[in-house]
N, C-alpha and C positions, 0 to 999 in steps of 0.2 A: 782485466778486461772490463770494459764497459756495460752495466747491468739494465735496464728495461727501466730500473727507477730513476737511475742519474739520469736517462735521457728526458725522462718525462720531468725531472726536476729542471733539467735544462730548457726543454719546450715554453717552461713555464716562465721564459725571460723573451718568448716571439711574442710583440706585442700586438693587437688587432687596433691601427693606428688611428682608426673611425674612432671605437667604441672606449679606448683607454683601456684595453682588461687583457689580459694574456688569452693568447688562444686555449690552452690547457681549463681554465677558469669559463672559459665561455664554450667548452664543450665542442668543441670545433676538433679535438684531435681523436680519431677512430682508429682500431684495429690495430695500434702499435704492436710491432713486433722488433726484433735483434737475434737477428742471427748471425754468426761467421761474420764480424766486422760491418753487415751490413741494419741499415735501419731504414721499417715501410711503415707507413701510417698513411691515412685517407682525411684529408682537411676538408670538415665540413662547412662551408660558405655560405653566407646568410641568401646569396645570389650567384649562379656562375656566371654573370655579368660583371662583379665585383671588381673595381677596375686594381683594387691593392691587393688581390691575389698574388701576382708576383712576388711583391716587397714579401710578403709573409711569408711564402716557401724559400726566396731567397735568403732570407734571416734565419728561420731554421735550417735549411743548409748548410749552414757557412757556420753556425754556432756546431750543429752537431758534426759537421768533418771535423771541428776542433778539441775532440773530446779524445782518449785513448784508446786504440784500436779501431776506430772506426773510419771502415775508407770508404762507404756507398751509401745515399740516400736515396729513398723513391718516394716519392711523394706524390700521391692520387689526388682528386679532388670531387667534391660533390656537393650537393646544393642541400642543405639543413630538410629535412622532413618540418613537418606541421611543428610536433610535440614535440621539435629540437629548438625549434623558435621561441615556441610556448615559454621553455622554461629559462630563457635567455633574458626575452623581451616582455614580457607580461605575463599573466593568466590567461588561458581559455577555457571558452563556457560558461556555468553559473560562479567560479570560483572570484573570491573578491581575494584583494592583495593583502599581502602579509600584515601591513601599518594600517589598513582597513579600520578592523574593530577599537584601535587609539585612539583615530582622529573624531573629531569634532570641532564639526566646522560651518557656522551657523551659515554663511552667505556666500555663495558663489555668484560670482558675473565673469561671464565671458564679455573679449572686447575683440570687435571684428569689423572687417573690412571689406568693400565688396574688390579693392583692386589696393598694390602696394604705390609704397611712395606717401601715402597720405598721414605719414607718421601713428601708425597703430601700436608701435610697440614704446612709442615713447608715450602715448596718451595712456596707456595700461602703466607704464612706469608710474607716472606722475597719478595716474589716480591713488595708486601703490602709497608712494611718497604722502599724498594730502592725509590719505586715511591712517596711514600711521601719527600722522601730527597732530592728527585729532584723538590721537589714545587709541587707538583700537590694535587689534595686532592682527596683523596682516601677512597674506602668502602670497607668493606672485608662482606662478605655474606657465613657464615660456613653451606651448604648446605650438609655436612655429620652428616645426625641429629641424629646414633644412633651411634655415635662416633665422638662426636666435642671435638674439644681441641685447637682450636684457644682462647677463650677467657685462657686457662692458658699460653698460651705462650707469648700473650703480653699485659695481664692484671696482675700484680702484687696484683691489690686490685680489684677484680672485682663490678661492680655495677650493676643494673638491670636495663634494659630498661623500660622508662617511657614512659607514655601516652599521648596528646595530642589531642586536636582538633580537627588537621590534618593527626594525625595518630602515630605509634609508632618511639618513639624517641630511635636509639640505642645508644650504649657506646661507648665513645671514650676513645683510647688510647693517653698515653701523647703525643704525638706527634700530635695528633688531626683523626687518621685510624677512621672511623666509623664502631664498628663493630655490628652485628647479630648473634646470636646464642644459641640454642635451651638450651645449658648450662648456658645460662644468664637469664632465665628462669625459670628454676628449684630451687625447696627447698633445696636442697640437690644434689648439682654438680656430686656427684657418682654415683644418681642414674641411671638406666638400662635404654632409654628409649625403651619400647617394643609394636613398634607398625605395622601394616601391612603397605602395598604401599600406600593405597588410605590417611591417614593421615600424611604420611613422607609427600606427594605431595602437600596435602591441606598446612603443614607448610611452605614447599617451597615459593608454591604460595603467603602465606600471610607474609613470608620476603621480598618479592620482590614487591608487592600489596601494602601494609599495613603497610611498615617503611616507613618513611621519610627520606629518604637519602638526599634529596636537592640536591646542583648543587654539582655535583660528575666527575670529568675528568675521573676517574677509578673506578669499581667497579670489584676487584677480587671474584669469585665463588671459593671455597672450593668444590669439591662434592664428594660423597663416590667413594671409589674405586668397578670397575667393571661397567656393565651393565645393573643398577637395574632403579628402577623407580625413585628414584630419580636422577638420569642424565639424563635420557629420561623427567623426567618434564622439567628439567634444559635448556634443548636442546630446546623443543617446546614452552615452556611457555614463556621465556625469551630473546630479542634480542642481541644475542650473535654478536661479532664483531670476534669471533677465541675462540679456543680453543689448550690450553699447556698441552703436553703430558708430564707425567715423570714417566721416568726410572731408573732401576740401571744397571751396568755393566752384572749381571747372563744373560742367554742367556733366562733364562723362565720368568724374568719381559721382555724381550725384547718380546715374542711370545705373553703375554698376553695384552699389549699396543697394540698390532695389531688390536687384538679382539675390542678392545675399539676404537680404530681409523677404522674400520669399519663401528660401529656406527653412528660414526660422521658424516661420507661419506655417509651414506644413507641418512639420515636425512638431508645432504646440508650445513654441518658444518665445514669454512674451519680447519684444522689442522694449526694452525701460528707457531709454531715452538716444539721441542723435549729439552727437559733439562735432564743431565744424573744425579742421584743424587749419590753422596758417591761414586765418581767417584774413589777416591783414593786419599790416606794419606800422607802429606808432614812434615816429620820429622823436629821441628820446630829447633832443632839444629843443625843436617849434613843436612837439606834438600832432603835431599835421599827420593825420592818420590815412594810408593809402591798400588801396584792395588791389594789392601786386597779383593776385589771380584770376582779377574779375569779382563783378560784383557778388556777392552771397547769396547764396538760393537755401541757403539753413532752413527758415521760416518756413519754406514750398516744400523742401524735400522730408520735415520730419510733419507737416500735416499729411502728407502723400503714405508717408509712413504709420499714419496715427499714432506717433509718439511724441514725447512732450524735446523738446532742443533744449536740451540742461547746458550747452553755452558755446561760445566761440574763444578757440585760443587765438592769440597770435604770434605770431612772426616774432623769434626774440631769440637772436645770435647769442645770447650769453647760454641759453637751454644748451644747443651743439656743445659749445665749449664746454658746459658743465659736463652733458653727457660721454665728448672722449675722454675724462681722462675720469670719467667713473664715480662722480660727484653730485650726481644728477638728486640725490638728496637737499642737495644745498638749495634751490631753486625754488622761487617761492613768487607766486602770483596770486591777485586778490582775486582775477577772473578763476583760478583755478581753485581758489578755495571755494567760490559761490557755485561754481560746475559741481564741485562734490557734494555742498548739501542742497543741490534739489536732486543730486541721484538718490542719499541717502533719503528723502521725502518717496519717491517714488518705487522705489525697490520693493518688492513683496516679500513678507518675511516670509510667508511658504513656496519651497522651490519645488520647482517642474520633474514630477519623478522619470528617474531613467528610462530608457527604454530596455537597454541591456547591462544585464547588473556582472 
């Protein structure tokens, strides 16, 4: 007959298809029992909104009718308590993350956006990209976890972070960027991930806790566009040295950056410079350069902002191409190397202590 441990070894092949990790592993399966052919346990769920509940009982069902003796499953369900999260997704309270006391990591900049669309996570790549070409070593930290897309832009073959010791090892790009991201993670890159504030945060908190980044000159933040909780983790959890605004030429990305640099100013976060993104298009045959968005309000909007405009990208079809197929290292612009060193002029080398540690 079938024993209490085969099934929990079997359990441990239900995958939780968000997070890539067995439900057994991620502490999700309660109260198992077997008795008389049958088998009861209680699936604890990050949410009982959780729209892959199903799949997930459905898969432990169908795996355990398949085992010897066994002809009945029951399967409860419940919503994870506080300290089932905690030890899932992050730390809670004064506790810092396991790869914590490793790292060292002189410079942090977060790079954010007050509305999407305005390419924020390719201007965090590409700052990524300069600063490594300039020697430094560098982490990139994809803090927009329910729309990351840094590992496709400069992972060609993506790999999953491994574990150690001292804590999680992320993936390097060929050039050696370390990166983090929620899609390096997952079974299945497409899928949705759909989760409320308090576990975006908790993930936050344990990329930054709980990778091993080691001795890092830079570490670029990624973070969703707008004023959600994850920026406001970003903000308080993490000692930030500046924060890079980006815009594009329309006058309503320039009004919604404000909103976002508000933020930052309550919170005690300086603003180190404005980048205008998709500035405008230079025809690579006549040169004839055209402002496909409308004219530029750069100058208006980073005086408005009292930050210095470290520069304007443009429009450049070969970046997309570079970036789908995961090459976005290759790409090399001389406006993009002059944007990195007036950030590196302006950046403060003392960063803004957290607020929660």
């Amino acid at each position: 007959m079938t024993d209490i441990h085969t099934v929990r070894k079997t359990l441990e092949q239900v995958m939780d298809p968000e997070l890539g990790r067995n439900i057994v592993e991620l502490g999700m399966v309660h109260d198992l029992q077997v008795q008389n052919g049958k088998v009861s346990f209680t699936l604890a769920l990050t949410t009982m909104a959780c729209p892959l509940r199903g799949r997930m009982q459905d898969d432990a069902r169908k795996r355990l009718l398949a085992l010897e003796g066994i002809r009945e499953v029951d399967i409860s369900a419940r919503a994870m308590t506080d300290e089932e999260k905690a030890k899932v997704f992050g730390k809670s309270g004064q506790e810092q993350g396991s790869a914590a006391a490793h790292n060292h990591i002189k410079h942090v900049v977060a790079v954010m956006s007050g509305k999407g669309g305005v390419g924020k996570s390719s201007v965090s790549a590409l700052l990524a990209v300069a600063l490594r070409r300039k020697g430094y070593t560098v982490g990139l930290l994809d803090a927009d976890i329910t729309g990351p897309s840094i590992p496709k832009m400069l992972l060609s073959e993506p790999g999953r972070p491994m574990g150690s010791p001292l804590g999680i090892l992320p993936v390097e790009s060929p050039s050696g960027i370390k990166i983090i991201s929620i899609n390096l993670l997952l079974a299945d890159p497409n899928q949705a991930v759909i989760w409320r504030g308090p576990l975006i945060s908790g993930a936050i908190r344990q990329f930054w806790g709980d990778v091993l980044w080691g001795d890092l000159d830079y570490l670029i933040v990624d973070l969703q566009p707008g004023t959600s909780d994850a920026s406001l983790t970003v903000m308080q959890v993490l000692p930030l040295n500046g924060i890079v605004m980006v815009t594009t030429p329309q006058s309503l990305a320039g009004m919604v950056v404000r909103k976002a640099s508000s933020m930052a100013e309550q919170l005690g976060i300086p603003i180190v410079g404005l980048i205008e993104n998709m500035s405008y298009y230079k025809c690579p045959d006549c040169e004839h350069v055209a402002e496909l968005f409308g004219p530029s309000h750069a100058v208006e909007l980073a005086q408005s902002l009292q930050a210095p405009l470290l520069g304007r990208l443009p429009i450049q079809p070969e970046l997309a191409e570079l970036a789908d197929r995961g090459e976005l290292e290759s790409y090399q612009d001389p406006a993009l190397d002059e944007l990195v060193e007036r950030l590196l002029v302006v950046l403060p080398e003392e960063a803004h202590p957290p607020v929660l540690k």
